[in-house]
C-alpha positions, 0 to 999 in steps of 0.5 A: 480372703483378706481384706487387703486382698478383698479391697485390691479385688475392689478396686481392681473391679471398680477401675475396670469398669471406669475404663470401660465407661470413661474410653466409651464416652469420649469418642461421643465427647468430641461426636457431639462437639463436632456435630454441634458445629465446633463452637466454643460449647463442650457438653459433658452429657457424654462422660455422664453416659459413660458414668452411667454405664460404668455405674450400671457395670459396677453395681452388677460387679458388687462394686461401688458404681459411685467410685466408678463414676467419678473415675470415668468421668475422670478418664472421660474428661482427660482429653477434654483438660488437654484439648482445652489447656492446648487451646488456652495456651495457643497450640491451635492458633496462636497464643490466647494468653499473654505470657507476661506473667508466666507462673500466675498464667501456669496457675491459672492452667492449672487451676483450669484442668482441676475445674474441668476435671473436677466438673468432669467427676461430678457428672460422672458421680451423677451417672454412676449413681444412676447407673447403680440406681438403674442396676438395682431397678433391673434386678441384675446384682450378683452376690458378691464372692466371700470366703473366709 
């Protein structure tokens, strides 16, 4: 096997179970959102589950849970920038911003979706860590499949 092909393997692996735990957590995201009484606090306590599992998934894969957990916090967090760019440009109630001048107001938007998105990753790089911590505690590695 090549190492290109090798890295595809890998990768392929590592976004397989991003997505398994990005989509899990974020029906849990908006739960708990809603069961919080729809405040203005958002918690990111779900896309650090869906890191851990992801991260726990990934290590017993022979993958990197870390590169899994940020990419399930990312996926886990997607909805949350749309949810959070909609309320900050208006789409709920009305305008929040004063579109006077629209290209600063667009940077802001967007400098807002990478914080989000970026806290999004930290705390799924934290759960893949644990996950994978929690992995190798457990004993449920497999040996990945090399062949020359």
């Amino acid at each position: 096997m090549t190492s290109n092909s090798y890295l595809s393997r890998q990768s392929k692996e590592t976004w397989k179970y991003a997505f398994i735990g990005g989509f899990i957590s974020i029906p849990f995201t908006f739960g708990l959102y809603w069961w919080s009484g729809m405040g203005d606090y958002l918690s990111l306590n779900m896309i650090l589950l869906g890191g851990i599992l992801a991260g726990f998934l990934a290590k017993n894969g022979s993958v990197s849970a870390r590169n899994a957990g940020i990419s399930a916090g990312v996926i886990g967090g997607l909805p949350i920038v749309v949810w959070g760019l909609s309320t900050l440009i208006g789409i709920p109630d009305g305008p929040l911003i004063v579109w006077s001048a629209p290209i600063l107001e667009a940077v802001f938007l967007i400098f807002v979706g990478f914080v989000i998105l970026g806290m999004s990753a930290l705390a799924g790089l934290i759960g893949g860590m644990i996950g994978g911590w929690l992995s190798k505690k457990l004993g449920t590695q497999k040996t990945p499949n090399v062949s020359s």
